[in-house]
C-alpha positions as CSV (number, residue, x, y, z in Angstrom):
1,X,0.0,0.0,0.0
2,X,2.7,2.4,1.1
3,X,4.4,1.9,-2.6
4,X,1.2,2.8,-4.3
5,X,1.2,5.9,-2.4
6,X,5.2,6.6,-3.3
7,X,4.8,5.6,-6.8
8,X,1.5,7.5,-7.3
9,X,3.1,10.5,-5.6
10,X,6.5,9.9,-7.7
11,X,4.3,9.4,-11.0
12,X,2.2,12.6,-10.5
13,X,5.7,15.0,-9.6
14,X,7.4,13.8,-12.7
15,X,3.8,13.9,-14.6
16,X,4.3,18.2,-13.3
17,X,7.7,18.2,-13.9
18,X,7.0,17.5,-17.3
19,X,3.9,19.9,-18.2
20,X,5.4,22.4,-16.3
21,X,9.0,22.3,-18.2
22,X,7.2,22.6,-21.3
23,X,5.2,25.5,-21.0
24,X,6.4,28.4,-23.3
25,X,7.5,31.6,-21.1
26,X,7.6,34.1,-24.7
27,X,7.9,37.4,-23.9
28,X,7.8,38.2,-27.5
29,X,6.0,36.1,-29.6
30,X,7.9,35.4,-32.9
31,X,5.1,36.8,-35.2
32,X,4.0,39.7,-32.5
33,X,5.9,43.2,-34.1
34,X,7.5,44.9,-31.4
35,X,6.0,48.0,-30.2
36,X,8.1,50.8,-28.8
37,X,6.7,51.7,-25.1
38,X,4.6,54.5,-24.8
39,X,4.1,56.9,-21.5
40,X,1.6,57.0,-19.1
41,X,-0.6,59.7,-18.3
42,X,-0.7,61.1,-15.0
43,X,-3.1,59.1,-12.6
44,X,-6.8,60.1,-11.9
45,X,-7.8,61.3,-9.0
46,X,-10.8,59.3,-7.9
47,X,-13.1,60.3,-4.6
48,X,-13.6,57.9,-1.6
49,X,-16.7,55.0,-2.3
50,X,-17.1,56.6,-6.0
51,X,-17.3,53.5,-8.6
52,X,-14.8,54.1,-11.8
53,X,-15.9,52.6,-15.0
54,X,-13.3,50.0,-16.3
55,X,-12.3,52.6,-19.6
56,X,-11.7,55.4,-16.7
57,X,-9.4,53.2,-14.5
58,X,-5.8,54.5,-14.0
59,X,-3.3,52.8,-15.3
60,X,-4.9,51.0,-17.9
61,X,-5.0,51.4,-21.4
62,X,-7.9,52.4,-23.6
63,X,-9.5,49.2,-25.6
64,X,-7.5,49.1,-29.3
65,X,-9.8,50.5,-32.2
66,X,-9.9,49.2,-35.4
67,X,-7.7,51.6,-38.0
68,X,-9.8,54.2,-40.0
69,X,-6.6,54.8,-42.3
70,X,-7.9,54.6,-45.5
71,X,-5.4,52.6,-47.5
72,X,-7.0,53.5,-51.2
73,X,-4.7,56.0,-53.0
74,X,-6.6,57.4,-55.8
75,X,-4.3,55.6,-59.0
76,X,-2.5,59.4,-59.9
77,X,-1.5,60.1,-56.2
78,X,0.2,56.2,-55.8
79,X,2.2,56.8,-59.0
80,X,3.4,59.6,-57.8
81,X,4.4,59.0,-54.9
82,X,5.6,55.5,-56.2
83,X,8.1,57.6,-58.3
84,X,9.0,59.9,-55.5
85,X,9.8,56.9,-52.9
86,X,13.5,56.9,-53.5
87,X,14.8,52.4,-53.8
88,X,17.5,51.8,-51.2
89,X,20.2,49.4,-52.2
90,X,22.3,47.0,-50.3
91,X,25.6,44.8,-50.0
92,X,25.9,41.8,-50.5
93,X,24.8,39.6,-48.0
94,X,23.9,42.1,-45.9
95,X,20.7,44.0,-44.4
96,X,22.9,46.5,-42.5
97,X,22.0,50.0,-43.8
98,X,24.2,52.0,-45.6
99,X,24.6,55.9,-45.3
100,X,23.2,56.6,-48.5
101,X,20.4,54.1,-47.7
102,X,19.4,56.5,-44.4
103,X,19.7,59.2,-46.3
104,X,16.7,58.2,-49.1
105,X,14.9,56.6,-46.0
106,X,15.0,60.4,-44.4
107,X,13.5,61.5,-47.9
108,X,10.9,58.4,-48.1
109,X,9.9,59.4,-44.5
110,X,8.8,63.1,-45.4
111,X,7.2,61.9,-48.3
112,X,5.0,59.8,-46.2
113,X,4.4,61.9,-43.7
114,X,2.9,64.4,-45.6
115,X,1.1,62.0,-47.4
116,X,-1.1,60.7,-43.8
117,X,-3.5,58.6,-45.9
118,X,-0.9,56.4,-47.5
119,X,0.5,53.0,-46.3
120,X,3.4,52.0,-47.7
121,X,4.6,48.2,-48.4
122,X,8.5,47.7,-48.3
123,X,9.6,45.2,-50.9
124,X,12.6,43.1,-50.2
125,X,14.7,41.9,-52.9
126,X,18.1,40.0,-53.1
127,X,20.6,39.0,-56.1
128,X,20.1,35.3,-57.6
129,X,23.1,34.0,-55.8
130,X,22.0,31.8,-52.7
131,X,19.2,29.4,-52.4
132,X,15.7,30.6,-52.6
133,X,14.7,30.5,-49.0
134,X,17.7,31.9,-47.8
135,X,17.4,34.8,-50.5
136,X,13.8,34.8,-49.5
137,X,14.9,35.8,-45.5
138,X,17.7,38.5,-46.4
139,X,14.5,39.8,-48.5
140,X,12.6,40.2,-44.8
141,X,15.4,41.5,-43.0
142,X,15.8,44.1,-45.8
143,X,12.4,45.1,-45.6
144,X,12.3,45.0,-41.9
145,X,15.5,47.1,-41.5
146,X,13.8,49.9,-43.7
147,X,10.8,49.6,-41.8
148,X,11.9,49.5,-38.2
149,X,14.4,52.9,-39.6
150,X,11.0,54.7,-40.9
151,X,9.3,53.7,-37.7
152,X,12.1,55.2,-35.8
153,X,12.0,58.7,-37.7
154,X,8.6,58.6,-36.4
155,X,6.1,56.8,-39.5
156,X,3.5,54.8,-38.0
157,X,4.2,51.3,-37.8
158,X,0.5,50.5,-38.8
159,X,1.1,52.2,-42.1
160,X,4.1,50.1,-43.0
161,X,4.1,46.5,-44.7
162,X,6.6,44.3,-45.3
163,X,7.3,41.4,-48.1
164,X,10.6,39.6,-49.2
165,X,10.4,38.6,-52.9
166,X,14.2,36.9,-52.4
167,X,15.3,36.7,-56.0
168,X,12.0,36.2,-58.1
169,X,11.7,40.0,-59.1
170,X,15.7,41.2,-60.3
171,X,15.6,44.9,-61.4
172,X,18.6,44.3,-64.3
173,X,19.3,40.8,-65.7
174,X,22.6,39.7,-65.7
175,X,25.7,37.7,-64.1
176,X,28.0,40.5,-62.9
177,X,28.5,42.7,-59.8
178,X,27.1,45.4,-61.9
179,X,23.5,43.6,-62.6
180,X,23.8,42.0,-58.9
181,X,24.1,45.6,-56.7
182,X,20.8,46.4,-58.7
183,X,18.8,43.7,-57.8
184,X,20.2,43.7,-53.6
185,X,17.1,46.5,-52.9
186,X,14.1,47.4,-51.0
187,X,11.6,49.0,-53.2
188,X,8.7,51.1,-51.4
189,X,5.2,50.7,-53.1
190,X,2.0,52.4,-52.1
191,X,-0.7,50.0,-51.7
192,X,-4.4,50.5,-53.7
């Protein structure tokens, strides 16, 4: 009897032991985009045995609303802008960005700022050397760099998009440096 209990006990610790070791303790969940903290207001006063309604409670942030952006560019105003949004080039192998590229990002960013009904996809492209998936992730980490620069100069990160084309889409054809450092970009579309 006693080594039911001790094996039941032993049984059940190792059972939690094992449910507890796999639980997942994420603070950032891989496909959550990271969003930069924001400051608090200044508390409310509230008056002894008053009742507070759950949206007037201090400290806690106002329920999310959808976004009213309106993301339809009438077809002129995208290709204009599409023409203004300066392309941003890369080395190879690399999503670091350049001066140059900050300096066209710092133009992009006015550009959409002025423009507050715009939102903006950032298209990352890679030259053909490399397999397709890994050309296909320096294509997201392009995008992402642009994005998370732009979102730093102050654009909206809910007005921002980003998509990796890897090597499908090359700018110049070709099998030199000269065709490659073409096609290692970030292009900056206007979505319809």
């Amino acid at each position: 009897m006693k080594k039911n209990r001790v094996g039941l006990v032993l049984f059940v610790s190792c059972f939690m032991f094992v449910v507890g070791g796999c639980a997942s303790n994420e603070i950032v969940k891989k496909d959550e985009p990271i969003t930069p903290a924001t400051k608090t207001t200044a508390q409310a006063k509230v008056e002894p045995g008053k009742m507070i309604k759950p949206s007037e409670q201090p400290g806690k942030p106002a329920p999310i609303k959808q976004s009213t952006v309106d993301s339809s560019v009438p077809s002129q105003n995208a290709d204009k802008f599409n023409v203004a949004l300066a392309r941003i080039y890369f080395d190879f192998d690399s999503y670091n960005l350049s001066p140059e590229a900050r300096s066209a990002l710092q133009k992009n960013m006015e550009i959409i700022e002025n423009s507050s009904a715009t939102v903006v996809r950032i298209e990352g492209n890679c030259d053909e050397r490399g397999s397709a998936e890994y050309n296909l992730a320096l294509g997201e980490k392009r995008a992402k760099a642009a994005m998370q620069y732009l979102v730093t100069l102050g654009i909206p990160e809910k007005r921002l998009s980003v998509i990796s084309y890897g090597k499908e889409r090359p700018a110049v054809q070709g099998n030199d440096e000269s065709a490659w450092s073409k096609n290692r970009r970030d292009e900056f579309v206007i979505q319809k």
